[in-house]
N, C-alpha and C positions, 0 to 999 in steps of 0.2 A: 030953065033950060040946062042951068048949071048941074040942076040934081039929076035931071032925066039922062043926061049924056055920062055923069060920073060912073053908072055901071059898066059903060061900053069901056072908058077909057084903065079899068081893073082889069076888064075881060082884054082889051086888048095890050096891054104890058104884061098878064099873066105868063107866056108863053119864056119871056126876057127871064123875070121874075124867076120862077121855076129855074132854069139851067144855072141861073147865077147861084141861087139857093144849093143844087143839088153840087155843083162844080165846089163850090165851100166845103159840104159837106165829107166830099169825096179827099177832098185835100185836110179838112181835118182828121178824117180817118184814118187816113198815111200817115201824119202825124203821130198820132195816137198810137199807132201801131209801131212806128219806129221807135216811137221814145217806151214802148212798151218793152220792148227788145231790147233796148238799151238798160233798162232798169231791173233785166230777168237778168245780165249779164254782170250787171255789178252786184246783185243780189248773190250769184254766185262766186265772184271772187271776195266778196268780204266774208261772206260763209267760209269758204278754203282759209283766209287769213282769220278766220277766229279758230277755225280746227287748230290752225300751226299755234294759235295764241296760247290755249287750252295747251297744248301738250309743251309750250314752253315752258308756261306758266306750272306744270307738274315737274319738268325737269329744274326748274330753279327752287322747287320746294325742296327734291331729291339733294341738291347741290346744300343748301343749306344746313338741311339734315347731316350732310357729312362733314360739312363745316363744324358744323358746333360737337360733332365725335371726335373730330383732328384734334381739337384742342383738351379735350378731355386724355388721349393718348398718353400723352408727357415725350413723343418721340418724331422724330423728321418724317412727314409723308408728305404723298404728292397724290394728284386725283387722276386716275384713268377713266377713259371710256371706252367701252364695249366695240370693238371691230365683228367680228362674229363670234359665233358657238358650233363646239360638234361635241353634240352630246350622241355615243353609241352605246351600247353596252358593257364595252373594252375601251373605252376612251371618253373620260367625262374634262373637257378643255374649251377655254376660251381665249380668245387674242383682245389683247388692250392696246390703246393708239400710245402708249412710253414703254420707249428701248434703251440701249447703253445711252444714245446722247444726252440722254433726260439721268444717265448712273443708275438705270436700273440693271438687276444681275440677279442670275439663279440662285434660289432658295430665298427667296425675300415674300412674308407672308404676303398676303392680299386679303383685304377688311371691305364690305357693306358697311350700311347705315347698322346694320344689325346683329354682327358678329364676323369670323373667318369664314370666305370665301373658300382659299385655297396659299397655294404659292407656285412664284414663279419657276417653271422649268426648263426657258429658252428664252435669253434673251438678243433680238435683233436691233438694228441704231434705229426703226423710226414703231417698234411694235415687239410685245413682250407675248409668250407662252401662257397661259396661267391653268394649271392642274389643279382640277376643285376638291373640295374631301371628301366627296361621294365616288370619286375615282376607284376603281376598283386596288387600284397599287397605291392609293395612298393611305397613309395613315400619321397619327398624328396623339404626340402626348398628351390627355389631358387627368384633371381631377375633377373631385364632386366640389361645387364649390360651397356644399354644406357639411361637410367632412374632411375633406383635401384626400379623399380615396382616389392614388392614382390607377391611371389604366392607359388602354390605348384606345384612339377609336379607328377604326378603319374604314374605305368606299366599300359599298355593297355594289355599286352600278348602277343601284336606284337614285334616282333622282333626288330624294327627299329621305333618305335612311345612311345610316351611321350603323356599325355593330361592334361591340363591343365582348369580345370572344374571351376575355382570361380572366373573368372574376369568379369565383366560386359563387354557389349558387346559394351561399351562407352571408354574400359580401352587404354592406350596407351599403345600399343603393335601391330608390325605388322609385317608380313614375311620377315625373315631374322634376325631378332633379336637376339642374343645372349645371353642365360640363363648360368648363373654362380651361384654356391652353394652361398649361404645369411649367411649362418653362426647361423643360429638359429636351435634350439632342439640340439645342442652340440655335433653332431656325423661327419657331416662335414662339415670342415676349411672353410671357406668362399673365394671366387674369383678364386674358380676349374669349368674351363670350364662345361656344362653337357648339354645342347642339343641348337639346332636351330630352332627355329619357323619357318614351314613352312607352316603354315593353317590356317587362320583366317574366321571364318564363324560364321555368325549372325545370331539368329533366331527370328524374330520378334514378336512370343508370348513366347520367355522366356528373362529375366533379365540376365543371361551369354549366354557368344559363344561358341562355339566351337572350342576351340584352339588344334592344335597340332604342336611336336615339332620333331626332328630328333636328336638323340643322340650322339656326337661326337667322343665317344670313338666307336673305330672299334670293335664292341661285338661280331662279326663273325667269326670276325678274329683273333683278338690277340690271343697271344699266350705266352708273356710275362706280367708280372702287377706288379704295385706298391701298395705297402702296408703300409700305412701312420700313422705314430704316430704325433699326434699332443701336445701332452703333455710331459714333463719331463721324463715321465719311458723310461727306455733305452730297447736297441734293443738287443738281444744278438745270435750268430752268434748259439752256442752251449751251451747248457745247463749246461754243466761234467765243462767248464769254467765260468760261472757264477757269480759271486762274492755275497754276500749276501745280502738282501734288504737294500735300502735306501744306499749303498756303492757307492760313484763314480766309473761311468765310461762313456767312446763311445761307443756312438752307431753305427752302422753299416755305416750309414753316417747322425752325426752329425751336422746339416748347419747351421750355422751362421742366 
């Protein structure tokens, strides 16, 4: 009797069965779906914190890179970063976050990882001017550093060019050359890398060539600079710490 009635008693708990089954079903799906949600959301904020990781992670290579140039220098510097740029045709400038409190002051060069940037031309207490060499009004002594052929170079306005307008078109000098600061007119140090000869053109009714040069500080790019004291006056981190003129101290990194 027991076998003959067990069909009836499947068919008749079937109906229980079922809504329990599917009500489970329906709640693990919610489930499912919330923690699915959950997990698209942390999926996205650890993505954004690897992006910022990634581009820390490039700014602390950058930092190092100019660490280990500081000490190669033999002079006081301090490291700026990048506030903005206005780059026009008539005005190749950029703003760095150190002003007077930090004893920065006009005419003081500015260094990349990879040669002269420019120099200061306004300086304010929390943010400095800086005039790059591609500047149309600036210019700037250098030599061949395989000769010591001085000259000058000057802004084109371009971005990425240098000219060099008073060499006769007899001068030695020729693409590929390396221009390094000369150290004349007293603003900057001499034997700072500053651009590449890459243009040698002659003009047969004029007495100079046409030289151009490639500037080896990354002006596009950086993002980090150095800030060069090449004299005795000290460097100071904060102003409220200061000690009073002509008082010993270190400077920020003092180099041998």
């Amino acid at each position: 009797m027991s076998l003959a009635t067990h069909p009836l008693q499947l068919l008749a708990s079937l109906p229980g069965d079922s809504i329990s089954v599917m009500s489970e079903t329906v709640f693990s799906y919610a489930e499912l779906k919330k923690e699915n949600s959950h997990l698209k959301e942390t999926q996205l904020i650890n993505d954004a914190k690897l992006l910022k990781l990634e581009a820390l992670e490039k700014e602390n290579t950058r930092l190092r890179v100019l660490l280990e140039n500081s000490f190669r220098l033999g002079e006081q510097v301090l490291v700026a970063e990048l506030l903005s740029v206005k780059l026009d045709p008539y005005e190749h400038t950029v703003v760095v976050n150190k002003g007077t409190r930090f004893g920065v002051h006009a005419e003081q060069p500015v260094l990349d990882a990879n040669g002269i940037v420019g120099q200061v031309i306004r300086a304010l207490p929390s943010s400095s001017e800086v005039m790059l060499i591609t500047d149309p009004d600036h210019a700037i002594p250098v030599e061949v550093n395989r000769n010591g052929l001085r000259t000058i170079a000057f802004g084109t306005g371009q971005q990425n060019r240098l000219q060099l307008p008073f060499l006769a078109k007899n001068a030695d000098i020729v693409p590929g050359d390396l221009l390094v600061t000369s150290g004349l007119g007293g603003v900057f140090p001499a034997g700072y890398p500053v651009a590449v000869v890459d243009k040698f053109e002659t003009r047969p009714d004029k007495s100079f060539a046409n030289i151009y040069a490639t500037p080896k500080a990354q002006l596009e790019t950086s993002r980090e600079f150095l800030i060069v004291w090449s004299d005795s006056n000290p460097v100071f981190l904060d102003n409220k710490n200061a000690p009073p003129k002509n008082a010993p101290t270190e400077a920020e990194h003092d180099l041998p």
